[in-house]
C-alpha positions, 0 to 999 in steps of 0.5 A: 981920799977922792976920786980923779977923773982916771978913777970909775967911779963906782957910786953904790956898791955892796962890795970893797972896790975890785979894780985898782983905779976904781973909786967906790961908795960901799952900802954898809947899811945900819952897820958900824963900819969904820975901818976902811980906806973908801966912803960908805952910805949908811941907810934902812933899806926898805925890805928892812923897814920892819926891823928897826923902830923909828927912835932906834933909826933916828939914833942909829943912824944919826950916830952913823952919819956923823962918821966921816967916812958916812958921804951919803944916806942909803940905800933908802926909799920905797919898794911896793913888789917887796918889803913891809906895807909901804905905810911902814915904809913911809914913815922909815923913810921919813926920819932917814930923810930927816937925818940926810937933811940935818946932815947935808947928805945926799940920798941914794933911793932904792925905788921900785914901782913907786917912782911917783910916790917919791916925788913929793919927798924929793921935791921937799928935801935939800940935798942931793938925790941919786936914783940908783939902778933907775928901771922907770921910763923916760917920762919918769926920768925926766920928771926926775931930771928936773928936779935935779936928780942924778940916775945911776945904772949899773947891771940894768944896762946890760938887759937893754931895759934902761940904754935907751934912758941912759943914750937920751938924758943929760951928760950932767944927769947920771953916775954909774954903779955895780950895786950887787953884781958879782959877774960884772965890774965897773969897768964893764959898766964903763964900757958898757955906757960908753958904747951906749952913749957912743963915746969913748971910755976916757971922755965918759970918765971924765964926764962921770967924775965932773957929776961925781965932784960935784955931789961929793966935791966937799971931802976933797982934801 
């Protein structure tokens, strides 16, 4: 089970693949999901942080992790226009990124108007990180980019709020995802950065696939 460079790759996602060459990574948040034929993330998104504990965190996802079907943590992250007071945030992300660690995870981030608060737990935690659906400016971007962080968009780039970040960074620095939307699917999101990048869909692909092999290149049998 992986992704070819035919494949739209779909790198987060909350529904089951839609297309017959789509390749997804579908949130299952702190859900035992198991019974599936693609990878999933497992994470506390941070709307939820007030739901859980933190010992009940640390074992429930510790336990999901080890699921081999788990191939990242999230979505996980900070949110200051919705959830809990990002004090209680904070410290949930904290154990999440624990476990990304111990694991050898990458983390998909949830992050709303708190860019610069993520920094510094970036900057601290080996692994992989993947912003998805970035919404920040350029300069956020490529404070980001430099710390070797992976932007994903998605729906974003249809309202023209992030074509201008996605037509400037590195080919090496970005992934694609449908995340909620229900009116659109990968391929349209395909078509949508290629026009923006002016390129052509089969070299994007193949472009998003080398990005996505070498994140996730391990689970290759």
């Amino acid at each position: 089970m992986f992704a070819s460079a035919h494949s739209f790759i779909n790198i987060h996602t909350h529904r089951k693949p839609r297309l017959s060459n789509e390749f997804a990574i579908r949130n299952a948040y702190l859900k035992d999901v198991r019974a599936t034929s693609y990878p999933l993330s497992y994470g506390l998104h941070p709307w939820f942080s007030q739901t859980v504990n933190e010992e009940k965190l640390a074992q429930t996802l510790t336990e999901l992790a080890s699921n081999p079907l788990a191939w990242a943590i999230g979505e996980i992250g900070l949110d200051r226009s919705n959830g809990p007071d990002i004090a209680i945030q904070i410290r949930m992300l904290h154990v999440q990124l624990m476990i990304a660690e111990e694991k050898k995870l990458p983390v998909i981030w949830h992050v709303v108007r708190s860019y610069s608060d993520i920094l510094p737990f970036i900057k601290k935690t080996k692994v992989q990180h993947i912003i998805h659906q970035f919404s920040g400016n350029l300069t956020e971007a490529k404070k980001l980019i430099d710390m070797n962080c992976i932007l994903s968009f998605g729906k974003n780039l249809f309202n023209y709020r992030s074509d201008d970040i996605l037509r400037y960074i590195p080919y090496s620095s970005f992934l694609l995802e449908t995340d909620t939307a229900c009116h659109i699917h990968i391929g349209d999101v395909y078509e949508k950065a290629a026009e923006i990048r002016k390129t052509e869909t089969a070299v994007l692909k193949a472009q998003v696939f080398y990005n996505f092999e070498q994140i996730f290149g391990k689970h290759r049998q």
